[in-house]
N, C-alpha and C positions, 0 to 999 in steps of 0.2 A: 069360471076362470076370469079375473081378472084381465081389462085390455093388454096394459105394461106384461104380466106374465105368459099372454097368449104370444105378443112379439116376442119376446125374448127367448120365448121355446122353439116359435118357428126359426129364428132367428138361429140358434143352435143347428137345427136338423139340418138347415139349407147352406149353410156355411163351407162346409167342405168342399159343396160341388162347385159353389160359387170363382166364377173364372175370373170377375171385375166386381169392386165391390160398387156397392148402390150409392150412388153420393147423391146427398141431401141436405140442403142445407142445411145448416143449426137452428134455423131461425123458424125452421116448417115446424120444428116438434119442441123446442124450447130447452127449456135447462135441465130438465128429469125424462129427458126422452130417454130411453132403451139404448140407442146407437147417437148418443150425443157427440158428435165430433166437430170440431173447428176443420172446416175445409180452408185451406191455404194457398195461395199462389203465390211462388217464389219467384221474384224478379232480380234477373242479375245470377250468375249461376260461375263466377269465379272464388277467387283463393278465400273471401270471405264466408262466402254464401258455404262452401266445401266443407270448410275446418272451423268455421261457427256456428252460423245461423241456421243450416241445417241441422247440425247435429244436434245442436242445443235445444231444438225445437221437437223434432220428431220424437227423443226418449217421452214425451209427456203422453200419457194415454189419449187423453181430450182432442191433440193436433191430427192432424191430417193432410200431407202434405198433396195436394193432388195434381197441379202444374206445376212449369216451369214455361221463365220465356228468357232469352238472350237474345243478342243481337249477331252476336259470331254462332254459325250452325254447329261446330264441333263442340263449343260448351253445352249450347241448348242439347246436343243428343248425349254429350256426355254427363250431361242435369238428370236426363231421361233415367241411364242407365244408377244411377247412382241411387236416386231415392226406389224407382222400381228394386232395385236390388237389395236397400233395406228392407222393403215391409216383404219380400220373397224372404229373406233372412228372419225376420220377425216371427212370420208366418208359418212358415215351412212352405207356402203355397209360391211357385213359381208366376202364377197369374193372375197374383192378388191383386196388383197396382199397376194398371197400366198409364202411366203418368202424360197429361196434355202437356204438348208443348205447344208455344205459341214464338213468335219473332217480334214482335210488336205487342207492348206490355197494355196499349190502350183494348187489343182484341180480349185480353185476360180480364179485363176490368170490366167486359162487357159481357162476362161468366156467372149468371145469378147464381150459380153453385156455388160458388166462392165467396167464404165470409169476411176473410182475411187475407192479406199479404204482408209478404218480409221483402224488403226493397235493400240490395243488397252491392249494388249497380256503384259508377266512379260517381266521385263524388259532382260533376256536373249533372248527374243526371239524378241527384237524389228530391229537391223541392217536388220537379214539375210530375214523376209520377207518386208524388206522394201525396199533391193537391189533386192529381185527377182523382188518384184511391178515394179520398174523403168525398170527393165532388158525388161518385159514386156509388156510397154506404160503407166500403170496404175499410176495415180494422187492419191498423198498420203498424207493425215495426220498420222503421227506418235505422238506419245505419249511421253513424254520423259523420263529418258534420252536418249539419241540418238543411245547413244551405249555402252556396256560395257568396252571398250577400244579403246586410243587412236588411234590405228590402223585400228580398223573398224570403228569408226566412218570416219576417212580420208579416206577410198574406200567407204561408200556409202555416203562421199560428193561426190567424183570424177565421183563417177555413176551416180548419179541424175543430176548431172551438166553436162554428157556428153551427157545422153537423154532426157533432155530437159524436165523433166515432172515436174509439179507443187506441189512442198514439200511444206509441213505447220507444224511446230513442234509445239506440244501442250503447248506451253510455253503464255498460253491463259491471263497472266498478259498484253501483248502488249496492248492486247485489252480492256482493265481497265483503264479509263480515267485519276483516280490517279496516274497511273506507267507512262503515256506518261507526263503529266505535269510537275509530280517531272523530268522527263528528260529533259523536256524545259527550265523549270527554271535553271536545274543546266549548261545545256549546252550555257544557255546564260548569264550566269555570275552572277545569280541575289542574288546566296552566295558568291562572288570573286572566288578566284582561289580555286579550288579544291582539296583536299589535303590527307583527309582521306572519309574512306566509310566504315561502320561497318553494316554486316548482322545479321539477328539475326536468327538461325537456331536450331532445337529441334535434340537432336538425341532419339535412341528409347533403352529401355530399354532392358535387358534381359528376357531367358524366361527359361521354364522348361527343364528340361532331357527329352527325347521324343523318345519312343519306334518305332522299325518298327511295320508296320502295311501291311496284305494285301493291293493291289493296289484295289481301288474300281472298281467295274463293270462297264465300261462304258467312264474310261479315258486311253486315249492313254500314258504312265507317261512313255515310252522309247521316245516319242520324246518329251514329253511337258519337259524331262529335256534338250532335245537337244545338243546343242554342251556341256553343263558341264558335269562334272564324273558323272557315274551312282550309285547312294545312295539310300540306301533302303529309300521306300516311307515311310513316315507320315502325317501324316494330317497339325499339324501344319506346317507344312515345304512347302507345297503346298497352299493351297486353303480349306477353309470352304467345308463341303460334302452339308452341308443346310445352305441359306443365301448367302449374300454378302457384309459382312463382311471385315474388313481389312485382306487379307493374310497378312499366315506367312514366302512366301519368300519373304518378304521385308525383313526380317531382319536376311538374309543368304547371306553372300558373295559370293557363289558360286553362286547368280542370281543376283546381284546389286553389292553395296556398302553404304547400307541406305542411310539415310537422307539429306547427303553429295551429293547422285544423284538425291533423290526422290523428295525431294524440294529444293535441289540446283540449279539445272539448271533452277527451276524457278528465284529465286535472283541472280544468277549471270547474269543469261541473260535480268533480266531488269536492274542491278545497269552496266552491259555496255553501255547499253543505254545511261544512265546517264555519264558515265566516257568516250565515244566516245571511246570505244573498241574491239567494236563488231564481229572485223575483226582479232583479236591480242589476246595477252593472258599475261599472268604478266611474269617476267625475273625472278625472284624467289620467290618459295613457301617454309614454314616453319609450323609445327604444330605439337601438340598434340594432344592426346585422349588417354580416356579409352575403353578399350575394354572387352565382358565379359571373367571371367574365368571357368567359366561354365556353362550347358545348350545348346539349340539346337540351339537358334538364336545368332548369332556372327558378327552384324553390331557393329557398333562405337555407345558409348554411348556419355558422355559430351567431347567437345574440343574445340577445337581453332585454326584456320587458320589463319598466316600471307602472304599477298602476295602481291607484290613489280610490278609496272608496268615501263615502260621506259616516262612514261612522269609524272613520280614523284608522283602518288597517291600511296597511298597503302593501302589496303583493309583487315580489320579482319573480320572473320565468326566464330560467337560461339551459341551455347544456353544461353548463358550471357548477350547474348543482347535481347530487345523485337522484336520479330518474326517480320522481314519485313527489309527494307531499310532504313541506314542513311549518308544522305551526308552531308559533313564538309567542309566549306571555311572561306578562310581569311574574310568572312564579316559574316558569320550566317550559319546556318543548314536546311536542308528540311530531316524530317520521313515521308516515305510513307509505307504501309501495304496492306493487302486485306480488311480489315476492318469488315466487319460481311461475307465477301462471302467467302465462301466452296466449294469444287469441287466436293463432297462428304460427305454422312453423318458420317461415318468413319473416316474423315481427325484427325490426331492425337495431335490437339492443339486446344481450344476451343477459338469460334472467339472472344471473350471479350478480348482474352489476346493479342489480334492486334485491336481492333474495331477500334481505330480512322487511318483513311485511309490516311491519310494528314494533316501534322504537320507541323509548322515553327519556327525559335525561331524568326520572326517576323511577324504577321499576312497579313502585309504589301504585305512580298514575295512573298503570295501564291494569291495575288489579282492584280498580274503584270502581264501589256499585252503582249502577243510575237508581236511583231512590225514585220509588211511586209518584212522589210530588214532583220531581224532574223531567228536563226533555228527554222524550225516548223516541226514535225516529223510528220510519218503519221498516220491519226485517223482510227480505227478500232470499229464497232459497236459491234461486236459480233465475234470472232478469227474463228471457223468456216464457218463463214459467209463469212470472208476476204479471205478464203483458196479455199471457192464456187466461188466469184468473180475473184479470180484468173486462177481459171481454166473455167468459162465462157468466161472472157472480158481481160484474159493478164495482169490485174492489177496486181501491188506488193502486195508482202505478207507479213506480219507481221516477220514470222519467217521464214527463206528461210533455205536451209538445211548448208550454210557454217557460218551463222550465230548460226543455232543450234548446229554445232557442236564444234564450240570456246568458245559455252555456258558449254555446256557438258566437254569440254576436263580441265575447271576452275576444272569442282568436280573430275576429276578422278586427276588428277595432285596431288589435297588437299587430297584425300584420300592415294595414294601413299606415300605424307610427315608427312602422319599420322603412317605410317610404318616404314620410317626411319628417323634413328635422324639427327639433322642438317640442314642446308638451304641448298635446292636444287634450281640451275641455271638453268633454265628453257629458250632455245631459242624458242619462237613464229614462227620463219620462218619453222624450220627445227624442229620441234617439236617432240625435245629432250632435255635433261638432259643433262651439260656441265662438270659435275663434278661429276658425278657418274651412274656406268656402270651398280650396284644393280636397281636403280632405273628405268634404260633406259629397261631391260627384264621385267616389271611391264607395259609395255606400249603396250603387248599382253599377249593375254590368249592360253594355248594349247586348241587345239579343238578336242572335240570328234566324227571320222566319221560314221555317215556321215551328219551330220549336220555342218555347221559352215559359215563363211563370207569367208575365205580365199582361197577358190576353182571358186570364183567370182575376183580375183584380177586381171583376165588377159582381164577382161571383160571394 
């Protein structure tokens, strides 16, 4: 008998009795092992992690989810009970998966069982575990945006690209058959030349004055503010105590910069697709907005982005346009959207007001074939899926991390020229600001220790 068929038999008989499965890593037995699985550690265990990055992950046979770490105890136990209770559902076996948790995502990283994690966490805390992940071997889906500045997103591209491990940013449009289309068609001419490209982008409203509050029992709130100042707690300003709910630091600049990041980096990263930019960035940006004048949340309310590429498109992003992609050529236009899909039941625009997923101003366009000799981009079934293939089988990835962060570095750039007045020259190489020195110290954040990215820079 064959080795492969002796496991695979044992592997049968012993199954049923089995109370914890045997985790191993991927890496002990290789690509054609018997019990090939990607062991995973989920970092971050709210409204995203829930109603996406879970689920999206675990259908795949190859995954395996086997921790979880948060910083508030009710999510982390409530992380516990959620994937344990899939693979019991999966299974039939109540004590299939007993799932680690952990409170501290550095103790997870320091799990040789673990091939991979999905970093799922507010967006201040997405760079610095995503540079320790790499610093550590570990294969990573991050969540976007990438980073909260220019700066850090540039050292953990230069990390991940120096060790070599498998990023995948959650910029899960790639993987939306409408998004790669509308890029085919515009990248083969089938609007003529390419000229303008209008996003259509929500910002979020203001909110109320918002007392401190004791820190609740059970979250860690001096690291989950991590590297920003330390501000008395409140509810809104963190996270829901019950539910999983939209938080309310989206809409605090000291963890983001809304909507500008929050679904920017989705449309800018598929309308480069489209504009073959994916590697570059615009020569200068211009914009407006309102911002509130009072209350606790203080993102950008309505505005408008101009921004100017070197091979002559130029690009507006407003809430004035309908929620999605539109590209403009000398012969006709293709609108692309998400159309009824949600990434979340929270998402803060209701899918009606994008439903139609794919538009032409001729019906013609969107029924043209890409010919052998033409660009054809690559197909993705499932953006999770493509991120599992890539760290099985070496394939490419949908969203690789120098691609995510040219995605990324569109909305910080816009959100900067939402602060000052004027058109800012923007070089793509050296990525800075050519005409002003205010703008260029906006391209980092001070960091408070001992958290931050920049104690990784020699790395």
């Amino acid at each position: 008998m064959k080795r492969r068929d002796f496991i695979n038999n044992s592997v049968k008989t012993v199954a049923a009795g089995l109370v914890f499965p045997t985790i191993v890593p991927s890496t002990v037995f290789g690509k054609n092992a018997p019990s090939n699985k990607i062991n995973i550690g989920q970092i971050g265990c709210g409204r995203i992690a829930r109603d996406h990055d879970l689920p999206g992950t675990w259908q795949h046979e190859q995954a395996r989810i086997m921790a979880v770490c948060d910083l508030d105890r009710n999510r982390l136990e409530d992380g516990k009970k959620l994937i344990d209770g899939f693979y019991a559902k999966k299974t039939g076996n109540t004590g299939y998966m007993d799932t680690k948790m952990y409170d501290d995502y550095r103790e997870l990283l320091q799990n040789k069982d673990i091939d991979a994690v999905m970093i799922s966490t507010p967006d201040h805390w997405h760079s610095q575990p995503a540079i320790e992940a790499a610093l550590a071997g570990k294969h990573i889906y991050l969540q976007k945006p990438t980073s909260l500045t220019i700066s850090e997103g540039r050292l953990l591209s230069q990390i991940v690209t120096k060790k070599g491990v498998v990023f995948q940013c959650g910029t899960q449009q790639r993987s939306s058959d409408q998004f790669r289309i509308a890029a085919e068609l515009v990248r083969n001419g089938r609007i003529g030349k390419l000229h303008t490209v209008k996003i259509g982008l929500p910002g979020d409203p203001s909110g109320p004055v918002a007392p401190a509050m004791p820190v609740p029992q059970g979250l860690n709130y001096d690291m989950w503010l991590g590297s920003t100042p330390l501000v008395p707690y409140t509810e809104i300003g963190v996270h829901p105590q019950k539910g999983y709910g939209r938080p309310g630091w989206l809409r605090l600049e000291q963890y983001g910069a809304g909507m500008i990041t929050g679904w920017g980096q989705h449309h800018f990263d598929s309308a480069a697709w489209g504009m073959d930019t994916e590697l570059t960035g615009p020569i200068s940006v211009e914009a407006v907005a309102e911002f509130p004048k009072s209350g606790l949340w203080n993102v950008h309310g309505d505005f408008m982005v101009k921004a100017e590429y070197a091979n002559g498109i130029t690009m507006y992003t407003s809430g004035g346009f309908p929620n999605g992609i539109r590209y403009e050529g000398t012969e006709g236009w293709i609108f692309v959207s998400r159309g009824n899909y949600v990434a979340s039941a929270s998402d803060p625009v209701a899918a009606a007001q994008s439903a139609k997923a794919l538009d032409a101003s001729d019906p013609k366009i969107l029924k043209s074939e890409i010919k052998e000799n033409e660009i054809k981009l690559q197909v993705s079934k499932e953006h999770h899926l493509n991120w599992l293939g890539g760290i099985q089988n070496g394939t490419p990835v949908l969203s690789p991390v120098e691609i995510a962060h040219r995605a990324c570095s569109v909305c910080l750039i816009s959100h900067i020229a939402m602060k000052i007045p004027g058109k800012l020259n923007w070089d793509p190489a050296k990525e800075r600001f050519t005409n002003n020195d205010a703008a260029n110290k906006m391209l980092r954040r001070s960091q408070r220790a001992p958290y931050g990215t920049e104690q990784f820079a020699k790395n």
